[in-house]
C-alpha positions as a Python dict, from the first residue, in 0.01 Angstrom:
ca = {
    (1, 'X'): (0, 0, 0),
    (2, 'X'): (90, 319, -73),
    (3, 'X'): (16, 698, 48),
    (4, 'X'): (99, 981, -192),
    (5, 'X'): (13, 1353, -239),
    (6, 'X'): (-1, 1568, -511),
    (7, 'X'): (141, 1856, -352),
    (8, 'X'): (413, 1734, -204),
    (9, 'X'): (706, 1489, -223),
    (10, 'X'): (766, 1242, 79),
    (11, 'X'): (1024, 1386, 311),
    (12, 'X'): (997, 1736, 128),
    (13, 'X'): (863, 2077, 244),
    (14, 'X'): (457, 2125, 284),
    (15, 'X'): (320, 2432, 17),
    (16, 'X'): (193, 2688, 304),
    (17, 'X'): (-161, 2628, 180),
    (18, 'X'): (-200, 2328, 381),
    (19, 'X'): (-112, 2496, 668),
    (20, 'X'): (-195, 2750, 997),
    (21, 'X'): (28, 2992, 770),
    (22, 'X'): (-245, 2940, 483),
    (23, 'X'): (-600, 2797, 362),
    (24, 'X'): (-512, 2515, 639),
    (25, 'X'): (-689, 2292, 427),
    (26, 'X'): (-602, 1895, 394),
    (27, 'X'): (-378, 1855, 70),
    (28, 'X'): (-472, 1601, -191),
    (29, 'X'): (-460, 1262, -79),
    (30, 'X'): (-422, 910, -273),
    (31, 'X'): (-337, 580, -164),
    (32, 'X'): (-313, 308, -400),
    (33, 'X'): (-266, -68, -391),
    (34, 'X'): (-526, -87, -101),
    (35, 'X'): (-532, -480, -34),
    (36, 'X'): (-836, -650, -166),
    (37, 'X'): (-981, -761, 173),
    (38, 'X'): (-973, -418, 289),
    (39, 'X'): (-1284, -268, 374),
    (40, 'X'): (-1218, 54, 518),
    (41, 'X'): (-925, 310, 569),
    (42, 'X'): (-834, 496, 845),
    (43, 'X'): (-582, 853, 839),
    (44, 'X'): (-407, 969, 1146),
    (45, 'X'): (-221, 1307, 1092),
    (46, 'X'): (54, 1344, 1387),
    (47, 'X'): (381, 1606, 1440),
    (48, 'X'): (598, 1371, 1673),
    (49, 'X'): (856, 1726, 1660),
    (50, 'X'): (585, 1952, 1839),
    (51, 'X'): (734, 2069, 2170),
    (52, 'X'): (534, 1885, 2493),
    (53, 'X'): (390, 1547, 2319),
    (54, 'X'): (333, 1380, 1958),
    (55, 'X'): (29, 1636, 1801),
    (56, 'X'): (-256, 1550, 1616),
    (57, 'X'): (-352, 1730, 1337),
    (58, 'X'): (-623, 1480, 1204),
    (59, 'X'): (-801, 1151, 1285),
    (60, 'X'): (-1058, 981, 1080),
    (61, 'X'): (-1199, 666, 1038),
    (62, 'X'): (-1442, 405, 866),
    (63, 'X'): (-1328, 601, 544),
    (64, 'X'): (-1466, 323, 269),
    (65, 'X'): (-1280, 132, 5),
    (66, 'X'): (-1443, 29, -319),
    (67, 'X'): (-1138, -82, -542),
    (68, 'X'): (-763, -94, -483),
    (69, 'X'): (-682, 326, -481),
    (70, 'X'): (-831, 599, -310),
    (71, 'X'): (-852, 977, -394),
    (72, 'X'): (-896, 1173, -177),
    (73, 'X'): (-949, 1568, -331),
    (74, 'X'): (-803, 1907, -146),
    (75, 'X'): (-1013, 1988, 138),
    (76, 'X'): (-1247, 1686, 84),
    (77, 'X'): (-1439, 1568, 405),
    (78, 'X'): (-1447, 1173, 395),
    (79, 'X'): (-1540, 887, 670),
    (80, 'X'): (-1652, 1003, 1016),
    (81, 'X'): (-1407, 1273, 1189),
    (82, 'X'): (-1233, 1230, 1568),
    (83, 'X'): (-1108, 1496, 1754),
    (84, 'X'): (-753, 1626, 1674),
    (85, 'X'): (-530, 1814, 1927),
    (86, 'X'): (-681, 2182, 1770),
    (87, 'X'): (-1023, 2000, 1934),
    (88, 'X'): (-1175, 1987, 1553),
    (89, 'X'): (-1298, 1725, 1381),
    (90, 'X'): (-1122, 1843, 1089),
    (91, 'X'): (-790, 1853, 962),
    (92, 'X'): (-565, 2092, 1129),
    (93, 'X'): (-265, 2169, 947),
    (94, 'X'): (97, 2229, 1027),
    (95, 'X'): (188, 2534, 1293),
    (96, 'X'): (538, 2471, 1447),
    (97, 'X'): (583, 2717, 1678),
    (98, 'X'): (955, 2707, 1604),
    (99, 'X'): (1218, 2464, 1327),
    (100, 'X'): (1090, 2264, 1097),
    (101, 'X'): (883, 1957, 1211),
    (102, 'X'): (784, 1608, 1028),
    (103, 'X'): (417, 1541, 984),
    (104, 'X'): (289, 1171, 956),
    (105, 'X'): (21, 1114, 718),
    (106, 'X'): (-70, 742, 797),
    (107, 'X'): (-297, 548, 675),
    (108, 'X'): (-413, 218, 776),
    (109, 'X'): (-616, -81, 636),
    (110, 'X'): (-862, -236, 758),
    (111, 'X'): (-1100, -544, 766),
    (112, 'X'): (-1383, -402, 938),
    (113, 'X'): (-1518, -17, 1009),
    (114, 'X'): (-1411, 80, 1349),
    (115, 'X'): (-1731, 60, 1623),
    (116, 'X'): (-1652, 436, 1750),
    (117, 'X'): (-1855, 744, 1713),
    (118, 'X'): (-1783, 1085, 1518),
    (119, 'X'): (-1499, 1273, 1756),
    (120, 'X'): (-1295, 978, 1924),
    (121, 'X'): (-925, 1011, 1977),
    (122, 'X'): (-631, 899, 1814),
    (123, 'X'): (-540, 684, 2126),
    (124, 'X'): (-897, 492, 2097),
    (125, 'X'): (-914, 482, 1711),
    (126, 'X'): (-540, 288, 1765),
    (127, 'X'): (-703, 79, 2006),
    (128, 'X'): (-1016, -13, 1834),
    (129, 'X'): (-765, -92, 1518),
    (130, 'X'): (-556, -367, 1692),
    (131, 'X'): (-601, -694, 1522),
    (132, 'X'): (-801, -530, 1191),
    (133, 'X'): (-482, -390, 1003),
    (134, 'X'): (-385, -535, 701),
    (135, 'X'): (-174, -295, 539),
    (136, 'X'): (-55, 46, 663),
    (137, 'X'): (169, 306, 483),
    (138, 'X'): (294, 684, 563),
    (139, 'X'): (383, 989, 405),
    (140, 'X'): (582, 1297, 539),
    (141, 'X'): (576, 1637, 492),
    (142, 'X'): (794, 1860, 653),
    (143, 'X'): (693, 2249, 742),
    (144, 'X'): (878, 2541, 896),
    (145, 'X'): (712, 2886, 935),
    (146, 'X'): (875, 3184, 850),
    (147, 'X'): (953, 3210, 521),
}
């Protein structure tokens, strides 16, 4: 499997856009080679750089799969939204307060849509995962504010 984005290359800079510094709207997502026994996908956004703990810039789940790719546009609101560290339910995009930080974009496989409602956490969306992943990949995008 297989996480890409159209704006940016893994392990290269973030366009300001998709950040606090910009629209701070989710870039343009695809992952491809989804396995075939997949029947959902889950995306956990994290900045493991950010000064006090890892920070979560966007959880969401039961996200379905209908063939082996997924697109997922600019912006796009898809599968059911838990809470990130901002307190949204919506991506929250890059901020570092200071250097430049790496952002996970995971996503994860799974065989089953996760029994959780609309605004759990990125700790109980892990939890309610163990034992369904298949496949998992991850992409990273690295921001620094200031210029």
């Amino acid at each position: 499997m297989k996480i890409e984005s159209l704006a940016f290359e893994n392990n290269q800079r973030m366009p300001s856009k998709y950040t606090c510094d910009g629209e701070d709207v989710s870039p343009p997502l695809v992952i491809s080679e989804i396995p075939e026994n997949a029947k959902t996908i889950c995306l956990i956004v994290d900045d493991p750089d950010a000064p006090t703990k890892t920070w979560v810039h966007w959880v969401v789940f039961n996200i379905p799969v209908s063939g082996n790719i997924l697109k997922i546009g600019e912006g796009e609101k898809i599968g059911v939204g838990g809470i990130n560290d901002f307190q949204k339910l919506d991506y929250g995009g890059p901020c570092p307060p200071s250097g430049t930080h790496r952002y996970f974009f995971k996503a994860y496989a799974l065989d089953c849509d996760l029994d959780l409602q609309e605004g759990a956490t990125k700790d109980e969306v892990e939890k309610a995962m163990e034992g369904h992943v298949i496949e998992s990949a991850e992409l990273v995008g690295l921001y620094s504010r200031g210029y």
